[in-house]
N, C-alpha and C positions, 0 to 999 in steps of 0.2 A: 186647711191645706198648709202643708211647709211655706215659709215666709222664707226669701231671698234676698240679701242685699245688692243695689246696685248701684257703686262706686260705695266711697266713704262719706260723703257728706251728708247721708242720711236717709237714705231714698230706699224704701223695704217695700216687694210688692209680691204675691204670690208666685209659688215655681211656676205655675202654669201661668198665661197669660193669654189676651183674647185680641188676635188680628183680623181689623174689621174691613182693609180692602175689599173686601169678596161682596161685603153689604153693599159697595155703592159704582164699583168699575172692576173689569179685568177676567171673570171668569162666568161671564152669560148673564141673563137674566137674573132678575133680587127682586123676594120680593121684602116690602118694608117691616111689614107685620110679623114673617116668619123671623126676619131680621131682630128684631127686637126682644122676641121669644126667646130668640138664641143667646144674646146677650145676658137679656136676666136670668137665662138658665144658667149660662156660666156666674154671676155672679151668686146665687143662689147657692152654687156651690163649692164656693169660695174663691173663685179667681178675682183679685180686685183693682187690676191692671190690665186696661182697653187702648187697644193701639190704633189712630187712625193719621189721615195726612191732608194735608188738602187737595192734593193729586185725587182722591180717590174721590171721583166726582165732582172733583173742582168744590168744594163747597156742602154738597149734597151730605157725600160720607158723614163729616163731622155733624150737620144738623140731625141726622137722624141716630149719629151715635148719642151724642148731649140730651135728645131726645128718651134715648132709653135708658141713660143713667142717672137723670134730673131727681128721680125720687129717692137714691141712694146717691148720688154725688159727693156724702161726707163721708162714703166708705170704699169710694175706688179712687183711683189716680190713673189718669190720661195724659194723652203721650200722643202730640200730633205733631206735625213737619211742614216745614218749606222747603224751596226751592230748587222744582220744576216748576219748566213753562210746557200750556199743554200741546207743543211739540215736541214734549218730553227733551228739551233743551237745559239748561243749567242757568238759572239766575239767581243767585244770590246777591244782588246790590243791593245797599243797607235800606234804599226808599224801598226796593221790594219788600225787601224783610221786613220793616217796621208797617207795610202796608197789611200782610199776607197775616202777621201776627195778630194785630188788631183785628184782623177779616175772622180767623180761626175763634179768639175769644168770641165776638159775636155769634161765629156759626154754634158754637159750641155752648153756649148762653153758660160761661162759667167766667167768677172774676179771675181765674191765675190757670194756668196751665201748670200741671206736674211735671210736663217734663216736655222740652224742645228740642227737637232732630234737625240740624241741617241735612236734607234729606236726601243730599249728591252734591260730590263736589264742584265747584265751580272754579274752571282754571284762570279765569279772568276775575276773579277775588280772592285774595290772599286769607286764607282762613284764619288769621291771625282778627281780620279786620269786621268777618263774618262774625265769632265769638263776640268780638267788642259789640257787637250790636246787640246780638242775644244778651249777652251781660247789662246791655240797659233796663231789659224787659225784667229782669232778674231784682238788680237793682229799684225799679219802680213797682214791685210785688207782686208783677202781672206773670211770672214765668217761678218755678223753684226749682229746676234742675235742666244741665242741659247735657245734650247727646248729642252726636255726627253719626250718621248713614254712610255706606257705599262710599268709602272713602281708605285712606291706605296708613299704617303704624305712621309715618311721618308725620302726616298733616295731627293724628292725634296727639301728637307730643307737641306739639305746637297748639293745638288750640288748650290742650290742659294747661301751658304755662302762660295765658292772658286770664282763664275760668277754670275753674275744674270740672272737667266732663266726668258726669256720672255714669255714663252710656254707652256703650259702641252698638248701633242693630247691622245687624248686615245678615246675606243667605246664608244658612249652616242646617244642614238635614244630613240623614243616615246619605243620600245620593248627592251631596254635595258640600264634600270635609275639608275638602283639601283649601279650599280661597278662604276659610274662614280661620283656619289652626294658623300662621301664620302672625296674628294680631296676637295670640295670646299671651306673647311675652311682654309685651307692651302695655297692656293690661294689668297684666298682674305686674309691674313694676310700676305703673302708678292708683292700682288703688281705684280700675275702671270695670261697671261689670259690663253682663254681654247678652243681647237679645238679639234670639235667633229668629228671623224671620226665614217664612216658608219652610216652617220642620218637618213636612210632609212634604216635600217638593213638588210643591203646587198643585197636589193630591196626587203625584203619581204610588203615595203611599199611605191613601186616604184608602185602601182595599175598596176603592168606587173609579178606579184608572179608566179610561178608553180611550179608540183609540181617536186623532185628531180629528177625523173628518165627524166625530161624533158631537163635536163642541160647535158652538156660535161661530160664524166668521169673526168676530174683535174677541172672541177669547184669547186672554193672551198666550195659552198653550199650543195655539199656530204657530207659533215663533220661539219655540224651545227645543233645540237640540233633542232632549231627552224623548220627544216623540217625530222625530223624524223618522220614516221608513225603514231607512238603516238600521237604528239604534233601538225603536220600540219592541221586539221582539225579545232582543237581550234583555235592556231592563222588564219584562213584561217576566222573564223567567227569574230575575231576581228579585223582581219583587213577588213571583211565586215560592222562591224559596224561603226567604223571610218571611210570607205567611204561612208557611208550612210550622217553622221554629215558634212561631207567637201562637198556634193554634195549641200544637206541645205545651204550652204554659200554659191557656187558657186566656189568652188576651186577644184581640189583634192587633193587625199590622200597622196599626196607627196608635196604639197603644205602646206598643214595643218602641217605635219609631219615636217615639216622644221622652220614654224613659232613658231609652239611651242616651238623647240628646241631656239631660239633666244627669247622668253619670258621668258626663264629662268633666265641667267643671260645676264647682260650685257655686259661681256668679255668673251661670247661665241662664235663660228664661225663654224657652220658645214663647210663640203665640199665635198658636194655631188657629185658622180661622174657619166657622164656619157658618150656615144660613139654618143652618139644620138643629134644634134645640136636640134633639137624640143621639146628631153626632157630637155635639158638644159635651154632653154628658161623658161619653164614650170617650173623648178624648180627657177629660179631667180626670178621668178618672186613673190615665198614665201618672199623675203625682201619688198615688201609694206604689207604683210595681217599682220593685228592688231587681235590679239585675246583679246575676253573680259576674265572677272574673269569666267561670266558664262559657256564662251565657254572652257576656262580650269577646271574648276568645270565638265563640262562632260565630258573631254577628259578624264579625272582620273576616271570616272567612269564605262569609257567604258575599258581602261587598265591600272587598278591599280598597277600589277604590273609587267607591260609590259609583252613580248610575252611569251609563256610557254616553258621550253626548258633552257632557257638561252642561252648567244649569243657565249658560246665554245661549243665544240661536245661532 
């Protein structure tokens, strides 16, 4: 698979990439086994950059992600985050940090993390002071690259001139362009790349969409704009007509949806998640489709400006 740079200080990881929320919280029942399947299936086929947090099960995510890449571990690089509290609150205090880091390398049975997210900003910690903490982990060989989440062009020009951040993740899918085109000037003027989480928008572009009441009550798609009453029908036709154009190609809708996302820039990196080894295939397999100018000429036609709703609730 094409290799990606992200930021300049050395950090190269497949264009596709594997988000492992879905293995441990947030979109129904997991199971561990399928979970794992999926995992090796994406590395099998060359993705070798796995995203998890410690949100995502409090703990759980990371052990059974460490779990599935323990026997390949000198071939992929991992990318996990702090601070949430699980009232989905914002702590980054440096005792958290240096608690939550140490917790993460345990859960994750690895001596260094590849790569560290503050994983939402925290108004009550100047992100100046945040980085300085991650920069010790860096410093004591326990962390080699770091990154900020969910966070805005300012606070990254300020945390790049205490460390250099290799990383911005934040949402970016074909249904939600708009909050994320914004950073890229910022980006590309220092030398930062860009992972897009949720490039399917939390599968409303996995062509497996329903509608909410068909999900868990703690799915978190109860509480997304994009499937409210109002709004599902719209995007339910738009994302019928983007799979009309992918089927024209011979792809699908999750396929198309992922190439576009990597015709954008070139220090972009989805990482789509899933439990399912077959859709993981299916999604990997978005790093050979070349889109033309024409075929992005339609796609903007069909969603100018992505799904209706927007991608908070």
């Amino acid at each position: 698979m094409e290799q990606r740079k992200l930021g300049t200080q050395g950090l190269t990881v497949s264009a596709i990439g594997y988000g492992a929320m879905g293995t441990a919280t947030g979109y129904g029942p997991s199971d561990d086994t399928q979970s794992i399947a999926a995992i090796r299936r994406a590395h099998d086929l060359g993705v070798t950059h796995f995203d998890t947090a410690e949100m995502y099960g409090w703990g759980e995510g990371e052990k059974l992600l460490g779990h599935a890449l323990a026997p390949i571990r000198g071939e992929v690089t991992i990318a996990t985050k702090f601070g949430f509290t699980p009232a989905f609150g914002a702590n980054s205090r440096p005792g958290h940090i240096r608690e939550v880091v140490d917790n993460s390398l345990r859960n994750l049975s690895v001596d260094s993390i590849d790569l560290l997210y503050q994983h939402v900003a925290d108004p009550e910690v100047p992100v100046e002071e945040v980085v300085g903490v991650m920069k010790e982990f860096v410093d004591a060989g326990k962390v080699k690259y770091l990154g900020l989440s969910n966070t805005d062009p300012d606070s990254i020009r300020r945390a790049h001139a205490v460390h250099p951040i290799s990383a911005l993740q934040f949402e970016y899918s074909l249904f939600a362009p708009r909050d994320a085109e914004p950073f890229f000037p910022v980006l590309e003027e220092l030398g930062i790349g860009f992972v897009a989480y949720s490039p399917l928008a939390r599968g409303f572009l996995s062509g497996a969409v329903q509608p909410r009441d068909q999900y868990s009550p703690d799915d978190f798609r109860q509480h997304l704009a994009w499937w409210k009453p109002d709004n599902y029908e719209t995007n339910i036709a738009i994302a019928d007509e983007l799979t009309e154009f992918a089927d024209g190609k011979g792809v699908t809708l999750a396929q198309l949806a992922l190439a576009w996302l990597l015709a954008q820039k070139d220090y972009t990196v989805p990482i789509p998640g899933s439990r399912n080894a077959d859709r993981v295939t299916q999604n990997t397999a978005a790093a050979d489709l070349v889109l033309t100018a024409e075929d992005l000429a339609r796609i903007a036609e069909i969603a100018p400006h992505g799904g209706l709703g927007g991608r908070q609730s």
